[in-house]
Predicted model as a PDB file, atoms N, CA, C, CB and O in Angstrom, pLDDT in the B-factor column:
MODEL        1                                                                  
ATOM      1  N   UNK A   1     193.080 168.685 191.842  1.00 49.00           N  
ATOM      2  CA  UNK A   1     193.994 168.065 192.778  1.00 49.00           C  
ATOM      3  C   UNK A   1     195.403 168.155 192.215  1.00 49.00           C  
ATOM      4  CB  UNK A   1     193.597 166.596 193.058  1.00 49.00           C  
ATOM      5  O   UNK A   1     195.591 167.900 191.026  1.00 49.00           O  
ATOM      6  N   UNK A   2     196.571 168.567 193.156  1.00 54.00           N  
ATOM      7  CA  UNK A   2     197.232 168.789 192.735  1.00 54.00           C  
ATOM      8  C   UNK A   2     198.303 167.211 192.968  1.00 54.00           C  
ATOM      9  CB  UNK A   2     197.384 170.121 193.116  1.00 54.00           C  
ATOM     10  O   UNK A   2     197.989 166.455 193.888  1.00 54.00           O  
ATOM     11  N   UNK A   3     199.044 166.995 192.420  1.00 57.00           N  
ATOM     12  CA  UNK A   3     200.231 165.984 192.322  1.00 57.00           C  
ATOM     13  C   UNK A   3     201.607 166.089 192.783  1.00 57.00           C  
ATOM     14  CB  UNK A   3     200.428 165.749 191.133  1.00 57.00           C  
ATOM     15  O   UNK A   3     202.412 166.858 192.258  1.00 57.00           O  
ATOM     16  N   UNK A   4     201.721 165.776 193.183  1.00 66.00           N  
ATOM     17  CA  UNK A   4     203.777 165.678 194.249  1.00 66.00           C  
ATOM     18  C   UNK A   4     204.418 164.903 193.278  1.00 66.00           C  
ATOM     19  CB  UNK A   4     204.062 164.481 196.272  1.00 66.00           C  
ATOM     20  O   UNK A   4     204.026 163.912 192.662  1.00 66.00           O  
ATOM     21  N   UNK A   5     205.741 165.680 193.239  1.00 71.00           N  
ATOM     22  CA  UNK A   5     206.622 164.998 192.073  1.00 71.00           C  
ATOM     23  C   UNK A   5     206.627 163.762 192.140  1.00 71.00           C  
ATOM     24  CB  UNK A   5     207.986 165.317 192.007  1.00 71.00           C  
ATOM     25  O   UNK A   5     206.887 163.416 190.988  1.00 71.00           O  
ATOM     26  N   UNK A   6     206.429 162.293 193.140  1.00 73.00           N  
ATOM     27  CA  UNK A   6     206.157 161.131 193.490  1.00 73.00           C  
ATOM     28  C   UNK A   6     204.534 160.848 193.218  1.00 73.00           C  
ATOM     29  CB  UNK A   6     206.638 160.999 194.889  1.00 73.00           C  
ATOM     30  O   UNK A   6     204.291 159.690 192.878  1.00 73.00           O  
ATOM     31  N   UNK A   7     203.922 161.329 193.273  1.00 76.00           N  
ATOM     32  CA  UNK A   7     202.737 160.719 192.544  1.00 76.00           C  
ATOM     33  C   UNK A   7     202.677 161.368 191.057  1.00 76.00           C  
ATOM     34  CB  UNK A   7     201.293 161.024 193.403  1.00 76.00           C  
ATOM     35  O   UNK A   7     202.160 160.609 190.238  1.00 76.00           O  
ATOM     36  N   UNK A   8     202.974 162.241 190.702  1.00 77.00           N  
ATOM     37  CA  UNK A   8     203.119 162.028 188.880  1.00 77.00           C  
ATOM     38  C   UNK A   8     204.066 161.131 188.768  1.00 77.00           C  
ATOM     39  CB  UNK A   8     203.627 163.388 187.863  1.00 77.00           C  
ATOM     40  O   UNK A   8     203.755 160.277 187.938  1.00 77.00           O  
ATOM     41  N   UNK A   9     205.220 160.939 189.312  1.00 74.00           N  
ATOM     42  CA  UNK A   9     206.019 159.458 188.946  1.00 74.00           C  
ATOM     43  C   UNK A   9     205.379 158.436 189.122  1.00 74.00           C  
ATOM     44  CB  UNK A   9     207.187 159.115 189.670  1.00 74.00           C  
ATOM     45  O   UNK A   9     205.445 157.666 188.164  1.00 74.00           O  
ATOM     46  N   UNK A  10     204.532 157.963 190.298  1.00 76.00           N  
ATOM     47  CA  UNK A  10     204.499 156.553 190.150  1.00 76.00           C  
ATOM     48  C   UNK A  10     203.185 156.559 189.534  1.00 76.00           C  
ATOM     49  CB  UNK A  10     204.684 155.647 191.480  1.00 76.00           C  
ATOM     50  O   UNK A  10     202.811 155.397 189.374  1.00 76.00           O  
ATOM     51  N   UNK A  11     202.312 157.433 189.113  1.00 75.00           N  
ATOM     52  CA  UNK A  11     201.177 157.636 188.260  1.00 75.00           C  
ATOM     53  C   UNK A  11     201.638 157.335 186.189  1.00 75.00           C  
ATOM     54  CB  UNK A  11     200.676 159.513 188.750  1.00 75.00           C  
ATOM     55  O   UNK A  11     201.129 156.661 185.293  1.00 75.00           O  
ATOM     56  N   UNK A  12     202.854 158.298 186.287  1.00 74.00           N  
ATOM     57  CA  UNK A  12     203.575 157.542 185.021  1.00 74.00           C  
ATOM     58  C   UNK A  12     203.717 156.395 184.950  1.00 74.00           C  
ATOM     59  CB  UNK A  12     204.722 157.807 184.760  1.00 74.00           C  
ATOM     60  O   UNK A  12     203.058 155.787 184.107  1.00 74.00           O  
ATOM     61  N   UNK A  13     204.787 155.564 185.958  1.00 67.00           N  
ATOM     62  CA  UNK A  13     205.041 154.591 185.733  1.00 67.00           C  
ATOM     63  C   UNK A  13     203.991 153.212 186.141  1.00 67.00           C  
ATOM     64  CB  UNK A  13     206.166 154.707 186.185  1.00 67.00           C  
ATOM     65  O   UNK A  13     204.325 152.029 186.087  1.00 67.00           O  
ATOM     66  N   UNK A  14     202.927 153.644 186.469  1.00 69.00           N  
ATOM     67  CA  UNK A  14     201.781 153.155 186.543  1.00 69.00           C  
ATOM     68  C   UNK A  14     201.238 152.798 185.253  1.00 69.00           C  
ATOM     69  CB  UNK A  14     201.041 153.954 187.199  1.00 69.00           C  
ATOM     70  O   UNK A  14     200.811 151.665 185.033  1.00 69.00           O  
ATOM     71  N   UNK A  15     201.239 154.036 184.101  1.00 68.00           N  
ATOM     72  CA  UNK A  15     200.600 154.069 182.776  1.00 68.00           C  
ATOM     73  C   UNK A  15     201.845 153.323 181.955  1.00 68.00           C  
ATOM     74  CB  UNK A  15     200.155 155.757 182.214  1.00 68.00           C  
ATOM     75  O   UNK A  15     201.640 153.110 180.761  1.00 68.00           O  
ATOM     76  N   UNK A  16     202.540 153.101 182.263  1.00 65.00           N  
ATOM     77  CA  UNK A  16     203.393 152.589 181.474  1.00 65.00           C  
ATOM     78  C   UNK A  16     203.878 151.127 181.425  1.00 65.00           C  
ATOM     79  CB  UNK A  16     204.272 153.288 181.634  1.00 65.00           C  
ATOM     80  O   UNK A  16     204.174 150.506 180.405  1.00 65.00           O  
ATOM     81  N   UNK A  17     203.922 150.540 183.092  1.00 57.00           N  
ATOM     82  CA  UNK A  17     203.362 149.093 183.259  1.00 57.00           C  
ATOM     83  C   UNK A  17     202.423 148.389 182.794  1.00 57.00           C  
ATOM     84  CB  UNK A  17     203.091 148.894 184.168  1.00 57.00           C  
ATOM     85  O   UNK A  17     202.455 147.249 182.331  1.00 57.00           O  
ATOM     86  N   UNK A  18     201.124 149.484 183.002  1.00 61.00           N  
ATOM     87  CA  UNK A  18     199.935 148.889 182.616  1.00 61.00           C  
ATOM     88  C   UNK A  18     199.797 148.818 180.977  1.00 61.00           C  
ATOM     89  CB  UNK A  18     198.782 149.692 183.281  1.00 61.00           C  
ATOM     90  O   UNK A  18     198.969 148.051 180.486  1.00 61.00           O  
ATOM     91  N   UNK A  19     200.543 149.553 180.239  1.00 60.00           N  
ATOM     92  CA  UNK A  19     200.242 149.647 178.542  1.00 60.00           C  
ATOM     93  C   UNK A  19     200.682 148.196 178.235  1.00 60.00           C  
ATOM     94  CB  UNK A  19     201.285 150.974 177.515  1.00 60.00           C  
ATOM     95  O   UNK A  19     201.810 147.791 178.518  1.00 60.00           O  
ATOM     96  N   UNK A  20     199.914 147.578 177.755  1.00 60.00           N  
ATOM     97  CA  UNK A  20     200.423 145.728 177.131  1.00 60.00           C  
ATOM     98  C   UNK A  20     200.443 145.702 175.767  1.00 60.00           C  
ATOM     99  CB  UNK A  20     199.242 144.293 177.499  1.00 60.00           C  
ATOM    100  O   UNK A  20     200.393 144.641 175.144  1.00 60.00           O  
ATOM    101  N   UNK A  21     200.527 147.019 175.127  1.00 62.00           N  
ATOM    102  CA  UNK A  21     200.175 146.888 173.730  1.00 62.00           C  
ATOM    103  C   UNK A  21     201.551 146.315 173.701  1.00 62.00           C  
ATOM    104  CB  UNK A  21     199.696 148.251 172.730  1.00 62.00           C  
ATOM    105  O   UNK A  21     201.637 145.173 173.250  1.00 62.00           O  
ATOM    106  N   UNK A  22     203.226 147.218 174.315  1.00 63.00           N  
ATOM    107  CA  UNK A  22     204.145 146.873 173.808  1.00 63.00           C  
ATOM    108  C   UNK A  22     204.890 147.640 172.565  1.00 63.00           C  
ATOM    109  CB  UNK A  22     203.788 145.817 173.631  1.00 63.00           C  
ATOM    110  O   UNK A  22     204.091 148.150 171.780  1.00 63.00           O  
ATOM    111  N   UNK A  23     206.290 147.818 172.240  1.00 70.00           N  
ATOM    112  CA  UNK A  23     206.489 148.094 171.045  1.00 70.00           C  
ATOM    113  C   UNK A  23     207.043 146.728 169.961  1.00 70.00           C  
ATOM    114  CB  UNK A  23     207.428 149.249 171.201  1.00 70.00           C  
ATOM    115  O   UNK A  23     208.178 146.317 169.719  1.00 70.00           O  
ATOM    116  N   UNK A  24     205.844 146.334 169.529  1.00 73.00           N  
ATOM    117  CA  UNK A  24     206.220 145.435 168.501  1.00 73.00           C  
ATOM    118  C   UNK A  24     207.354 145.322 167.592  1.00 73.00           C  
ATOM    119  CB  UNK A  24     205.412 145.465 167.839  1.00 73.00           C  
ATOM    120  O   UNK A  24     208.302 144.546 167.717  1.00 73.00           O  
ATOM    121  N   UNK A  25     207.133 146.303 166.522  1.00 82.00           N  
ATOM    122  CA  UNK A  25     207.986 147.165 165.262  1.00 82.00           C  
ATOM    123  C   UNK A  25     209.202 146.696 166.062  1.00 82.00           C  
ATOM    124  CB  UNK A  25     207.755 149.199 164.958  1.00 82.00           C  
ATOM    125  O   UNK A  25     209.901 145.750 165.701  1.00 82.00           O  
ATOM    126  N   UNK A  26     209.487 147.668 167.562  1.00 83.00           N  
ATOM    127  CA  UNK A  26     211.137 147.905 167.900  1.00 83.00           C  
ATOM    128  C   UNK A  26     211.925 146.642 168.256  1.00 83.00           C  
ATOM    129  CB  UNK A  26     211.350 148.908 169.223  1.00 83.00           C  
ATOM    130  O   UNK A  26     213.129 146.487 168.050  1.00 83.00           O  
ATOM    131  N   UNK A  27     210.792 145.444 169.018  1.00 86.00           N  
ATOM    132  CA  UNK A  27     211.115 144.014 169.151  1.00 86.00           C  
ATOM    133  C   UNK A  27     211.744 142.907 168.050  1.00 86.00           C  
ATOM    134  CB  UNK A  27     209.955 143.544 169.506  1.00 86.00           C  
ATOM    135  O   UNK A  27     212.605 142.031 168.134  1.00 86.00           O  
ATOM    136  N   UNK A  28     210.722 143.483 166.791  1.00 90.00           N  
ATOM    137  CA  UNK A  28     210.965 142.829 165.588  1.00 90.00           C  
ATOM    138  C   UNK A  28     212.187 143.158 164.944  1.00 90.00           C  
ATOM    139  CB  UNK A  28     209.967 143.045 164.741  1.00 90.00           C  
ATOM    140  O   UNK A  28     212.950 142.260 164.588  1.00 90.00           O  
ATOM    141  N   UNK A  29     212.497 144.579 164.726  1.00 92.00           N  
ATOM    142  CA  UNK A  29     213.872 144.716 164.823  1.00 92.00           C  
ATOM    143  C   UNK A  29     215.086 144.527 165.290  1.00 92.00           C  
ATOM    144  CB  UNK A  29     213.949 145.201 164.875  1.00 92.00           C  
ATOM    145  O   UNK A  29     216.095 144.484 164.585  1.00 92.00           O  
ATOM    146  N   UNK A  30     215.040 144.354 166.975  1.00 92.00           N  
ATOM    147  CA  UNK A  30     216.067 144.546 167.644  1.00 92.00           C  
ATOM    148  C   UNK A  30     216.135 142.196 167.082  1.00 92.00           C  
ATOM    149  CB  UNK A  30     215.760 145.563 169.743  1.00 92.00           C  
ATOM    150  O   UNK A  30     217.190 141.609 166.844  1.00 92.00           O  
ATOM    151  N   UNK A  31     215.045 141.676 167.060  1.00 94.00           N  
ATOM    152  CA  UNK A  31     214.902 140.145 166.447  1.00 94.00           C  
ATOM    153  C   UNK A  31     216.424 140.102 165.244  1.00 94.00           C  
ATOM    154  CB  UNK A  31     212.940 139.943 165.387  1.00 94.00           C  
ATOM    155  O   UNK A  31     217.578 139.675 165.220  1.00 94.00           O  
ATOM    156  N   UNK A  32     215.291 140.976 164.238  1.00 95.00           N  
ATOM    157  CA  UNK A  32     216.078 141.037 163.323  1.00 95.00           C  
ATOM    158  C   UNK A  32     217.385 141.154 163.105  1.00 95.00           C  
ATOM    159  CB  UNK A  32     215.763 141.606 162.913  1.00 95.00           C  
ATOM    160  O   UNK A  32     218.038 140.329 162.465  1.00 95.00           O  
ATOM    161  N   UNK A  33     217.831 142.155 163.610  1.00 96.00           N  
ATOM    162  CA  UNK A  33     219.593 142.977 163.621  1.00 96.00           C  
ATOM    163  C   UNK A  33     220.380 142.014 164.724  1.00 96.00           C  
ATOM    164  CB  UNK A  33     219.634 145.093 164.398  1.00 96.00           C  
ATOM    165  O   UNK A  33     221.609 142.024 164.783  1.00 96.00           O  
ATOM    166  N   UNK A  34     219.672 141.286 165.482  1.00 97.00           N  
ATOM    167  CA  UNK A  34     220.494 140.203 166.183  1.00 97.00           C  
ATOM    168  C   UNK A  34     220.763 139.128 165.569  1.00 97.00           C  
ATOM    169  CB  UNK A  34     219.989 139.766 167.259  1.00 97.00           C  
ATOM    170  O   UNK A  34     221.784 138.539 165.924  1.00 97.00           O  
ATOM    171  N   UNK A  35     219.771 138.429 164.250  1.00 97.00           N  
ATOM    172  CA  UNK A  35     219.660 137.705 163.881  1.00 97.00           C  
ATOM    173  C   UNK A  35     220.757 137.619 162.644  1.00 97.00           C  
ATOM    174  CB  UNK A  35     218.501 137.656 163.872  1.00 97.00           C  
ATOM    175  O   UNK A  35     221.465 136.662 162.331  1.00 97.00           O  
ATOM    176  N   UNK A  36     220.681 138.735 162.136  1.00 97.00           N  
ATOM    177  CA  UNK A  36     222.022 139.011 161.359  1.00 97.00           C  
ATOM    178  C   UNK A  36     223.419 139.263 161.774  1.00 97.00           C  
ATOM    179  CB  UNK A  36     221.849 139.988 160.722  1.00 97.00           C  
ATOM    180  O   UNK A  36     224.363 138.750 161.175  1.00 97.00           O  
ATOM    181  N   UNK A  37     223.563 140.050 162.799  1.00 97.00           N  
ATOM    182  CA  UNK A  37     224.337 139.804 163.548  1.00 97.00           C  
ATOM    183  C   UNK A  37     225.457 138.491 164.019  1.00 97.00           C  
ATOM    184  CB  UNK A  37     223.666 140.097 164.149  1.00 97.00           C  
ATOM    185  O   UNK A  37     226.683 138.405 163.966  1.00 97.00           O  
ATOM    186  N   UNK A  38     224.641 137.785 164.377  1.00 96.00           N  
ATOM    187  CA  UNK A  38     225.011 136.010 164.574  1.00 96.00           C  
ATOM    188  C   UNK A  38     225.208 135.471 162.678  1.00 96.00           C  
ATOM    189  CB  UNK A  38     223.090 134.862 165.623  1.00 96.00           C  
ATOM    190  O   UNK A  38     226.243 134.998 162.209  1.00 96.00           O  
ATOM    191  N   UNK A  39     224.376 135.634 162.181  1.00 97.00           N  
ATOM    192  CA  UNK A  39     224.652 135.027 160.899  1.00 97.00           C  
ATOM    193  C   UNK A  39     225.695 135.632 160.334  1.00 97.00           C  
ATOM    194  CB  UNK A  39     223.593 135.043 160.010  1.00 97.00           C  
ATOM    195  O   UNK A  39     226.289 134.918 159.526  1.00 97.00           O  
ATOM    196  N   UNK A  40     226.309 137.178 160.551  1.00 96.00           N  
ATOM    197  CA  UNK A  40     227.873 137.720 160.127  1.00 96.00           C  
ATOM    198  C   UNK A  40     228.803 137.164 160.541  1.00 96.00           C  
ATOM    199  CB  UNK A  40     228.265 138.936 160.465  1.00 96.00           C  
ATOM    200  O   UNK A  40     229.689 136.772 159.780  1.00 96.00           O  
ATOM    201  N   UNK A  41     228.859 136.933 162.209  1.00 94.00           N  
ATOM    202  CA  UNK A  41     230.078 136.408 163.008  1.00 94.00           C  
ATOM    203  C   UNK A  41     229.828 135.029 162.331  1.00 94.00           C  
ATOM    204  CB  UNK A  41     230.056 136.490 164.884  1.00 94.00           C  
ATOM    205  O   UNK A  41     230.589 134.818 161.386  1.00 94.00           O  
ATOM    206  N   UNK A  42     229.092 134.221 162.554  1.00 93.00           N  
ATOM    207  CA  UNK A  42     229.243 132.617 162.240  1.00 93.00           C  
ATOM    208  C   UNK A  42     229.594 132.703 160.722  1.00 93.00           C  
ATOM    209  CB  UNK A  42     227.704 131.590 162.548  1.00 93.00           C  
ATOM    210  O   UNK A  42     230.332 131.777 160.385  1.00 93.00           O  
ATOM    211  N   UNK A  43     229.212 133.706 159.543  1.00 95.00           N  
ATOM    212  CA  UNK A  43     230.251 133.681 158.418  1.00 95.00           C  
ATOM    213  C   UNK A  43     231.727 134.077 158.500  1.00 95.00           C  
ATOM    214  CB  UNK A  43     229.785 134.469 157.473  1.00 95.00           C  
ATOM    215  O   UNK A  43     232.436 133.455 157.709  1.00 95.00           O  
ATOM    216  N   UNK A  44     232.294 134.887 159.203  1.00 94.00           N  
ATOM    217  CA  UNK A  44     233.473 135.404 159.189  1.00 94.00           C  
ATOM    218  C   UNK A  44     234.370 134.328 160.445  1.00 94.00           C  
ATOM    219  CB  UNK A  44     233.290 137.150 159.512  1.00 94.00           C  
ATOM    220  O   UNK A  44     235.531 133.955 160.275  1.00 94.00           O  
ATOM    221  N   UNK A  45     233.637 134.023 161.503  1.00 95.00           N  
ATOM    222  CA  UNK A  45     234.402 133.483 162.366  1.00 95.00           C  
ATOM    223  C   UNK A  45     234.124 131.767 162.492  1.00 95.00           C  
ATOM    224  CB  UNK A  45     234.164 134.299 163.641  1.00 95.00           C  
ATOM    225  O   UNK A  45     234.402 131.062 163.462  1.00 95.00           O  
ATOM    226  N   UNK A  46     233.598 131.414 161.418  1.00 94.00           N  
ATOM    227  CA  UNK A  46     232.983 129.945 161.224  1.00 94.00           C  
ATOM    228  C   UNK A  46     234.173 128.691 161.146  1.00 94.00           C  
ATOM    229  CB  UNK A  46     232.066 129.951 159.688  1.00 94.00           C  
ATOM    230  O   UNK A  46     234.346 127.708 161.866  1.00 94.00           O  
ATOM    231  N   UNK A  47     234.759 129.093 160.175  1.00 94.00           N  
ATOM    232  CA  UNK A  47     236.062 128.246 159.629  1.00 94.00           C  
ATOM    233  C   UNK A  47     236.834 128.260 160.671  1.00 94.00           C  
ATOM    234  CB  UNK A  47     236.895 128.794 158.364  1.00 94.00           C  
ATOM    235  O   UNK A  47     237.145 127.137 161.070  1.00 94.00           O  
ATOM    236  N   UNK A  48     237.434 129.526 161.503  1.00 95.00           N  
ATOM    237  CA  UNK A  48     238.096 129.313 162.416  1.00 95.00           C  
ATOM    238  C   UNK A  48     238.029 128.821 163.311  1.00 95.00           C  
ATOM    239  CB  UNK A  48     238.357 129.840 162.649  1.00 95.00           C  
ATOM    240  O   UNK A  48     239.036 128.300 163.792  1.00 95.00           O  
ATOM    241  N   UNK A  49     236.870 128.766 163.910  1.00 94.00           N  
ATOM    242  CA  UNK A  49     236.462 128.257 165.429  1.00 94.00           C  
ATOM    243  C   UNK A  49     236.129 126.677 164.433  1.00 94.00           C  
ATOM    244  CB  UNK A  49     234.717 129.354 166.553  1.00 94.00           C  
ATOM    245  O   UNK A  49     235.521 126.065 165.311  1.00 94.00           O  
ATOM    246  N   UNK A  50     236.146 126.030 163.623  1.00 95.00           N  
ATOM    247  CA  UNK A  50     235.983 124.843 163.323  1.00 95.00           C  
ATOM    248  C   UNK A  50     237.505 124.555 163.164  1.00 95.00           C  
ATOM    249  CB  UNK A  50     235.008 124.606 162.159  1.00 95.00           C  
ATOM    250  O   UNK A  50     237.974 123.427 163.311  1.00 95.00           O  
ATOM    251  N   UNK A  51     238.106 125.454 162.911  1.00 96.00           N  
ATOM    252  CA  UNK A  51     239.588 124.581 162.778  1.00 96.00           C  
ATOM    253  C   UNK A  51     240.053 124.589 164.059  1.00 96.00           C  
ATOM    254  CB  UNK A  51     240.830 125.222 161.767  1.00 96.00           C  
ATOM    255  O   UNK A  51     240.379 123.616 164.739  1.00 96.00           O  
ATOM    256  N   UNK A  52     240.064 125.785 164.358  1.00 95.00           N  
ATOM    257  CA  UNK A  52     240.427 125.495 166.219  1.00 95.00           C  
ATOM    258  C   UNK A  52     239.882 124.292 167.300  1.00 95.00           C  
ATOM    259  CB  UNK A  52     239.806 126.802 167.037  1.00 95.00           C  
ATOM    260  O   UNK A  52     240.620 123.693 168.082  1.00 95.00           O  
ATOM    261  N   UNK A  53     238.228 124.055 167.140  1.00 95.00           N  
ATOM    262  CA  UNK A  53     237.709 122.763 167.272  1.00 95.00           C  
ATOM    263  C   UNK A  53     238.175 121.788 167.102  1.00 95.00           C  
ATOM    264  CB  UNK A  53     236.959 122.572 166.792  1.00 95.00           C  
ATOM    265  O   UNK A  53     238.161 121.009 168.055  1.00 95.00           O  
ATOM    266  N   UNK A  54     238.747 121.393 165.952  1.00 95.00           N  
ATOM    267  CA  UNK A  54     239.422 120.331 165.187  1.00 95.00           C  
ATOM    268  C   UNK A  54     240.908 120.168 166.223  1.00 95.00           C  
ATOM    269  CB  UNK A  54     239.715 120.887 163.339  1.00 95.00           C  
ATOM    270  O   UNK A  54     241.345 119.317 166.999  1.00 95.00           O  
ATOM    271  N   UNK A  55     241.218 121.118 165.862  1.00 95.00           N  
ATOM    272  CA  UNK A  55     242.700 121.315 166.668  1.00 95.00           C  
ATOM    273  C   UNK A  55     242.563 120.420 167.897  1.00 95.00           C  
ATOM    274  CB  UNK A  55     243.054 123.037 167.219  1.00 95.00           C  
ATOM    275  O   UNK A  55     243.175 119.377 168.127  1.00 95.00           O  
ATOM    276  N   UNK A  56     241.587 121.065 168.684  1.00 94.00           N  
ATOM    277  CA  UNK A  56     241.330 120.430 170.233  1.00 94.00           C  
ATOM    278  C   UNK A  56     241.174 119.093 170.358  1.00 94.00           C  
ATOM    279  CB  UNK A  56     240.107 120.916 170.904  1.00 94.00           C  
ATOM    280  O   UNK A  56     241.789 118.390 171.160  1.00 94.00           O  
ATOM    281  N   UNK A  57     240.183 118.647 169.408  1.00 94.00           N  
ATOM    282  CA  UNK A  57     239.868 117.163 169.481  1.00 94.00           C  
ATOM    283  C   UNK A  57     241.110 116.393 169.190  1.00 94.00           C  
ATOM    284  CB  UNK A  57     238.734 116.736 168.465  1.00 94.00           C  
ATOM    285  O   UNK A  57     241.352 115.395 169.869  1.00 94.00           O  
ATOM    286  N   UNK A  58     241.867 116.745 168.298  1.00 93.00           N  
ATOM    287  CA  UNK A  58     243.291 115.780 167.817  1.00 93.00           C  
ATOM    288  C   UNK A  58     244.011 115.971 168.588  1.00 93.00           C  
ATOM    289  CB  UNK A  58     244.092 115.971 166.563  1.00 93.00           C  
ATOM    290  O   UNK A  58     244.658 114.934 168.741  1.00 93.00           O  
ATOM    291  N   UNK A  59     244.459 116.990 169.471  1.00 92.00           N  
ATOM    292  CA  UNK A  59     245.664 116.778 170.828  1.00 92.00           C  
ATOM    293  C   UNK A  59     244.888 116.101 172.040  1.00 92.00           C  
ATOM    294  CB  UNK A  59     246.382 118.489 171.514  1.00 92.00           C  
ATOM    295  O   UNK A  59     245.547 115.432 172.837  1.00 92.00           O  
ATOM    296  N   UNK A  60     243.353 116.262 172.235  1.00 93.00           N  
ATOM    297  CA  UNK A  60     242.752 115.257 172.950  1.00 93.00           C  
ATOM    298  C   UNK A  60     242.700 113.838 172.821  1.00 93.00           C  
ATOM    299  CB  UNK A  60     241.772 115.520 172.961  1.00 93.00           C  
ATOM    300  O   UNK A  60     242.787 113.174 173.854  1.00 93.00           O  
ATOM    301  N   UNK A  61     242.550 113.162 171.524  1.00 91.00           N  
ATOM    302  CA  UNK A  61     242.644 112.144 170.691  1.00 91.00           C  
ATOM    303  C   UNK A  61     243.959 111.734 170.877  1.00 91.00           C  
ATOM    304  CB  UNK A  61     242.296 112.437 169.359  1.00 91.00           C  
ATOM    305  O   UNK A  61     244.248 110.559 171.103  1.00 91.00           O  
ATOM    306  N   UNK A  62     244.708 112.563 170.802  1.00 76.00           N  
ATOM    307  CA  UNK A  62     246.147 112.335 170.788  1.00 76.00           C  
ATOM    308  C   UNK A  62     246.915 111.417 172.038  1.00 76.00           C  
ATOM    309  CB  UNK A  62     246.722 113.757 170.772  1.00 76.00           C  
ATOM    310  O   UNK A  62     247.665 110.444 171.949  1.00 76.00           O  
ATOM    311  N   UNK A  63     246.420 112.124 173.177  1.00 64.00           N  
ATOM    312  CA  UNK A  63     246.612 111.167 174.417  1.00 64.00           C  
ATOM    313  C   UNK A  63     246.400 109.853 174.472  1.00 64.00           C  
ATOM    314  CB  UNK A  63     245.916 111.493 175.356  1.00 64.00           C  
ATOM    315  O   UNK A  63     246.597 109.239 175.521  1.00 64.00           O  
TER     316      UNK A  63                                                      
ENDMDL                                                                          
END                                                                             
């Protein structure tokens, strides 16, 4: 039997919905490199956005 470019597509994307294994490994990574990510900015941009914070509350306070 032969296949129409629309049924090998939705026959692919059939096999590919249905796979639940998932890519673990690439999840755990993309976890990872986000996770560091956030822990770089909150070292480099930490102090500032706390002094800027600070800032806000004392001209709020201020009123």
């Amino acid at each position: 039997m032969i296949r129409s470019g629309w049924g090998r597509l939705r026959a692919s994307w059939k096999d590919t919905v249905d796979d639940e294994r998932g890519d673990v490994p690439g999840w755990v990574l993309v976890t990872l490199m986000t996770a560091g990510l956030v822990i770089a900015v909150w070292a480099l941009a930490g102090p500032a956005l706390a002094d800027l914070f600070n800032q806000a509350i004392t001209r709020v306070s201020g009123f």
